[in-house]
C-alpha positions as CSV (number, residue, x, y, z in Angstrom):
1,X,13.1,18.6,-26.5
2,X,11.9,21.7,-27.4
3,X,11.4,24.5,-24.9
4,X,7.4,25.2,-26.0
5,X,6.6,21.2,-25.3
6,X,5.3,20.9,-22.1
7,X,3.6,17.6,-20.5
8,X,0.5,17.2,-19.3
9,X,-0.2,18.7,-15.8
10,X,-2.1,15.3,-13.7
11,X,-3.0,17.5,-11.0
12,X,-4.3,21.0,-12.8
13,X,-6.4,18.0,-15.2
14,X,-7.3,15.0,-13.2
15,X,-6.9,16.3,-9.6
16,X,-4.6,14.1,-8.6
17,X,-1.0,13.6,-9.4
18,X,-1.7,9.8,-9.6
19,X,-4.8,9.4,-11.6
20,X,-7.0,6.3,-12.3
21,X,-8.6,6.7,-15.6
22,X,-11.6,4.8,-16.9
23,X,-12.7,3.1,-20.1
24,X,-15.8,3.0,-21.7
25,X,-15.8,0.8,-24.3
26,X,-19.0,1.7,-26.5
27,X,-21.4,-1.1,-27.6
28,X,-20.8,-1.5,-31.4
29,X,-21.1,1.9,-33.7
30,X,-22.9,2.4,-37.1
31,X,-21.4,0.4,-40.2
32,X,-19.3,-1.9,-37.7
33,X,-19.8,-5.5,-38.6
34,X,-21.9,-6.2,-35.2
35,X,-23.9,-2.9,-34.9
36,X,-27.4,-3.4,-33.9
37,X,-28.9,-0.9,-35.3
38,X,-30.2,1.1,-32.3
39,X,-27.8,3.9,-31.3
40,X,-30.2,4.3,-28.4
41,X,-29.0,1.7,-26.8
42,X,-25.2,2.1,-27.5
43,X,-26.2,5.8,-25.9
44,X,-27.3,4.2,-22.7
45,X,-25.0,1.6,-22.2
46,X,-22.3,4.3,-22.3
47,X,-24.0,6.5,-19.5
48,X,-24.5,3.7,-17.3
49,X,-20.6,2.7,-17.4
50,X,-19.5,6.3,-17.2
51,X,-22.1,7.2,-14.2
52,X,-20.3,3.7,-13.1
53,X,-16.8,4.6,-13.1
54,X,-17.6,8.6,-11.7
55,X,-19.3,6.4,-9.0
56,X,-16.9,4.7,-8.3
57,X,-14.4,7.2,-7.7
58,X,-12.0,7.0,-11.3
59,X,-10.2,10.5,-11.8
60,X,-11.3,10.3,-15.6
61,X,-12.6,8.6,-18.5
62,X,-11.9,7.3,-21.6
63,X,-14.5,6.9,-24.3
64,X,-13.2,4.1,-27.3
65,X,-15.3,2.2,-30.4
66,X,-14.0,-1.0,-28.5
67,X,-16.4,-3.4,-30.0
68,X,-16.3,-1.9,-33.3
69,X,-13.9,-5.2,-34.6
70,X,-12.3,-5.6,-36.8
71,X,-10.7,-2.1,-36.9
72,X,-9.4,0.0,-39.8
73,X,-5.6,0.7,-40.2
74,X,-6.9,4.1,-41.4
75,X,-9.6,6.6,-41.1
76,X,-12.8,5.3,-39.5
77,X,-16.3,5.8,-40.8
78,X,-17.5,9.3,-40.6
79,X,-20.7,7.7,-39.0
80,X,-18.6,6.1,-36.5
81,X,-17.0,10.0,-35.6
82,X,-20.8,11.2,-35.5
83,X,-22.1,8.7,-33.1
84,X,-19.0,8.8,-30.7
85,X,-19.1,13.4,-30.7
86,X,-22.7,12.1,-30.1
87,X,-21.8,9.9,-27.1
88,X,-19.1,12.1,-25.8
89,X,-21.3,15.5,-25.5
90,X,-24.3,13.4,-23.3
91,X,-21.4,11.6,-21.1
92,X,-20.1,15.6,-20.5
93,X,-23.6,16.1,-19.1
94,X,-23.9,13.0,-17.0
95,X,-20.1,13.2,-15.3
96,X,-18.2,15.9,-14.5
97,X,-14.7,13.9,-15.1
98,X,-12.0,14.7,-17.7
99,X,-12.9,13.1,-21.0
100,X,-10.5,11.4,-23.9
101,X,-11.3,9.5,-26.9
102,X,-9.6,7.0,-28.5
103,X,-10.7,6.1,-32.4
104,X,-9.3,3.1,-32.9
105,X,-7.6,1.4,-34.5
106,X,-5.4,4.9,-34.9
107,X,-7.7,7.9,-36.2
108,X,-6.1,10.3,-34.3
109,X,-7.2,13.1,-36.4
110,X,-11.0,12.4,-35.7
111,X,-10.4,11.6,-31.8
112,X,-8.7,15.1,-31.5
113,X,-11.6,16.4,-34.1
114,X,-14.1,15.0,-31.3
115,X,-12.2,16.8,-28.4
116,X,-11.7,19.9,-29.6
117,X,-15.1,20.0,-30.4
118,X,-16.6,18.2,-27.4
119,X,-14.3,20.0,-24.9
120,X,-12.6,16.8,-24.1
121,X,-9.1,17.0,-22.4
122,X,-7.1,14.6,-23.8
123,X,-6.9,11.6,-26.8
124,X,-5.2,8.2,-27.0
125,X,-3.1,7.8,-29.5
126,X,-1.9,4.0,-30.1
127,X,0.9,4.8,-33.0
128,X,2.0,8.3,-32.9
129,X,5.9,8.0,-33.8
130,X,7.4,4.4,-35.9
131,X,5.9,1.6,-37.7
132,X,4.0,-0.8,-36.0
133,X,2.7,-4.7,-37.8
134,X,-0.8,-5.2,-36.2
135,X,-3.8,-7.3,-37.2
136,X,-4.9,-4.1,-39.5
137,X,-1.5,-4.3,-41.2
138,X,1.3,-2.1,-40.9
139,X,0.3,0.9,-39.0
140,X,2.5,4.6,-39.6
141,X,2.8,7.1,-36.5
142,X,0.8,10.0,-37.1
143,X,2.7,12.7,-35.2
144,X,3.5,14.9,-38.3
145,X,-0.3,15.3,-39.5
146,X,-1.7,15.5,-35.8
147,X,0.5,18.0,-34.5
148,X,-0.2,20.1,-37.2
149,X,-3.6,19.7,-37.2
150,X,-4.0,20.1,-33.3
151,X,-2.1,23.8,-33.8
152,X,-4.5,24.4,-37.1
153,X,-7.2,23.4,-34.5
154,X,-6.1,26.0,-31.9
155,X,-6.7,23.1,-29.7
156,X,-5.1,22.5,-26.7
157,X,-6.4,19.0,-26.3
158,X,-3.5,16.7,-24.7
159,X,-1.6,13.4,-26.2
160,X,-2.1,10.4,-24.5
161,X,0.7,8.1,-26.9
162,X,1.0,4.4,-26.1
163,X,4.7,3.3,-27.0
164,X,4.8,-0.1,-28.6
165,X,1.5,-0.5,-28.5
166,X,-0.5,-4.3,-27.6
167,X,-1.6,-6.0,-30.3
168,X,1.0,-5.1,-32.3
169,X,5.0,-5.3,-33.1
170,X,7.3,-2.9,-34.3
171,X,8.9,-2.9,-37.5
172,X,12.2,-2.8,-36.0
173,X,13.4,-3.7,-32.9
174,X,13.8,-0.6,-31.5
175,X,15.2,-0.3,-27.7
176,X,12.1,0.8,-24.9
177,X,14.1,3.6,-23.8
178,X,14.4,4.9,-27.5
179,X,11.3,4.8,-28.3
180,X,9.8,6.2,-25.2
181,X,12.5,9.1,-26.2
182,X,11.2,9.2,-29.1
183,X,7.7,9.5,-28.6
184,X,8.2,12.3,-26.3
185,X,10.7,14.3,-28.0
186,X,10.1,13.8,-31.7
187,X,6.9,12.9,-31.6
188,X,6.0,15.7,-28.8
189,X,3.4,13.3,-26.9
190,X,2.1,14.8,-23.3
191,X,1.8,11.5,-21.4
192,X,3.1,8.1,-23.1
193,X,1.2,4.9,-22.1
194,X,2.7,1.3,-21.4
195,X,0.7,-1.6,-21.9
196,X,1.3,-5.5,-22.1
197,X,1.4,-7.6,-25.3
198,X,-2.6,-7.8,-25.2
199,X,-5.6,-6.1,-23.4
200,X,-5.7,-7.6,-20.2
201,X,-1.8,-8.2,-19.8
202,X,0.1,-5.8,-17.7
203,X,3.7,-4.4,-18.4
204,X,6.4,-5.7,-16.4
205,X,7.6,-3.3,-13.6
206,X,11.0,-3.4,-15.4
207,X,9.4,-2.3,-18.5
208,X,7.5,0.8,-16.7
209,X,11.1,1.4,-14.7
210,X,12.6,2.0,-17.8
211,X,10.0,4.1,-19.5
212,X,10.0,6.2,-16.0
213,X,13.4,7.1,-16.1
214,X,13.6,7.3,-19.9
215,X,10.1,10.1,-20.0
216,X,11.8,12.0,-17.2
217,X,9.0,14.9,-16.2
218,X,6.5,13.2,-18.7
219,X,3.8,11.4,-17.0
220,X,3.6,7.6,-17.6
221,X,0.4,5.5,-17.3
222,X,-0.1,1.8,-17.1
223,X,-2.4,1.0,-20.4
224,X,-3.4,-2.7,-19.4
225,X,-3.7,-5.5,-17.0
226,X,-3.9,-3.6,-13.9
227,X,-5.7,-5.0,-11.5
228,X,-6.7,-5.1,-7.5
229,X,-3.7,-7.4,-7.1
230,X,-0.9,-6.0,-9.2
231,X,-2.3,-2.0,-9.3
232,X,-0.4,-0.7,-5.8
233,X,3.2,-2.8,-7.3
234,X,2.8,-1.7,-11.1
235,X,2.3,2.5,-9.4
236,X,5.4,2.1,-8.1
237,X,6.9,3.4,-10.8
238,X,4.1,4.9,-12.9
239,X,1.9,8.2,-12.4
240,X,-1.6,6.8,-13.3
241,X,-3.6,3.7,-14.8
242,X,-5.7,2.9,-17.4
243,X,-7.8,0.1,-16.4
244,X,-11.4,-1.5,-17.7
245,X,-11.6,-5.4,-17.8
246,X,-10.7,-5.7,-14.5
247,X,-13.8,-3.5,-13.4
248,X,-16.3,-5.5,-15.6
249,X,-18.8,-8.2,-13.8
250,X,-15.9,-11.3,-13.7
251,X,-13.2,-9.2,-15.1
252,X,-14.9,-10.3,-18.7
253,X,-14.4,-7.6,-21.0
254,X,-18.3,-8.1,-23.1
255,X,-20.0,-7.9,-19.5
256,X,-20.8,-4.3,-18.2
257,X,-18.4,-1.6,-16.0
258,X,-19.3,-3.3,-12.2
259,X,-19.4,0.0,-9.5
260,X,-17.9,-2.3,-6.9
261,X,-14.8,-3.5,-8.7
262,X,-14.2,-0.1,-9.3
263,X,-14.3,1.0,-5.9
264,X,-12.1,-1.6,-5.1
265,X,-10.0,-1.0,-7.7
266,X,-9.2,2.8,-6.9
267,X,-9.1,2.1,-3.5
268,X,-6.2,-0.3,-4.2
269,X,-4.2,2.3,-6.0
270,X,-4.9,4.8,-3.0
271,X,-3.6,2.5,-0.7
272,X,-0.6,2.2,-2.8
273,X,0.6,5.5,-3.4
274,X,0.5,8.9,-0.9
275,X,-2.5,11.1,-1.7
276,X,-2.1,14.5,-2.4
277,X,-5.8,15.1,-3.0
278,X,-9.2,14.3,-1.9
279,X,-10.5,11.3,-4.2
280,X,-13.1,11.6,-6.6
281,X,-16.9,11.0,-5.6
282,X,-20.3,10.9,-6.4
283,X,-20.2,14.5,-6.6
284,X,-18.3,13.1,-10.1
285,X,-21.6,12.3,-11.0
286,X,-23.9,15.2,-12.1
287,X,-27.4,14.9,-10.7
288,X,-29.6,16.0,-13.2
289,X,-30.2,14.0,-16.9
């Protein structure tokens, strides 16, 4: 690896040294097949799930064109990048969390466009090194371009990378301790993310063991299926979560972020690891509009 790359710090950006991170999934965008028309009311369906989640005590958010199906393999609409630097400057007045986009299906060019310029922290990146087959089609890592770019930028917004990505399968059949490997050091991610096969399906804890010891001092987040039941096993061996159906009313991913289920949901993941710092509150939550 080379001596400049260094990993994300958890606790100089979240806090915490475990964090639990958010997702809002935004309402569909401008030009996507189910957009309503009103961007109003994608606007404040996004504040209510981010004021949500603050409440609720996550340690930062995520901000993703979720319901913007069927996704492009390539760059999204530049009406879709307007809308979401939109969304993503009022959520920085609403909660004082860390911030990341993700552009999917993998415009990591625009999401780090929209954090540099929004002063978010971080972006998710689902293909940044190899070839992934998805339901878009076969899907190229970026790493080369967005590298580049980030350092054209001056930007020091972080990489999130998910390594074999859900939804998708790898060209090859690459071993999980390459390609977390990889990822880190040819691809220079910050923080690599391990998902199941789909949203809503958790990674083995063999899967995350091996990604642990394989990203050494690289921080490794749980990208799906975590939930009040599985959260405080899954930590065992990873330094934070991603997490959003489970916090929706009846864990269904079209019904709105639930305040209680999130509660629960951090407080399950407290319970399961030590705590180094004070959680996060509804001080999270800025108290003006």
């Amino acid at each position: 690896m080379s001596p400049i790359h260094k990993h994300v710090d958890l606790i100089q950006t979240f806090k915490t040294s475990n964090p639990v991170i958010g997702v809002v999934h935004l309402l569909p965008l401008p030009t996507s097949p189910q957009w309503g028309g009103n961007l109003k009311s994608v606007l404040e369906r996004a504040e209510q799930e981010a004021v949500a989640l603050a409440s609720g005590g996550v340690d930062g958010i995520i901000v993703e064109n979720f319901f913007d199906v069927p996704f492009t393999s390539g760059q999204a609409d530049p009406a879709v990048i307007s809308a979401m630097s939109l969304i993503v400057q009022r959520l920085m007045h609403m909660v004082t969390l860390p911030i990341g986009i993700n552009v999917l299906r993998n415009d990591a060019r625009s999401a780090l466009a929209i954090a540099t310029c929004t002063n978010a922290q971080f972006i998710r990146v689902n293909v940044l090194t190899g070839v992934m087959a998805t339901d878009q089609g076969l899907i190229e890592g970026c790493a080369y371009e967005l590298l580049r770019y980030r350092r054209e930028l001056g930007s020091d917004v972080k990489i999130f990378a998910d390594v074999l990505v859900k939804h998708a399968r790898p060209l090859s059949s690459p071993n999980l301790t390459v390609a977390v490997q990889d990822t880190i050091e040819r691809g220079l991610a910050d923080a690599i993310i391990l998902s199941g096969w789909a949203t809503g399906s958790p990674p083995s804890l063999e899967d995350l063991e091996l990604a642990k010891a394989a990203a050494h001092s690289t921080p490794v987040f749980i990208g799906s299926g975590a939930d009040c039941e599985n959260v405080a096993t899954l930590m065992q061996a990873a330094d934070g979560v991603i997490t959003c159906s489970s916090l929706k009313r009846h864990g269904r991913r079209d019904q709105p972020i639930d305040p209680i289920r999130v509660s629960r949901f951090v407080e399950a993941v407290r319970r399961g690891v030590p705590i180094e710092s004070e959680p996060q509150s509804l001080s999270s939550v800025r108290l003006h509009s």
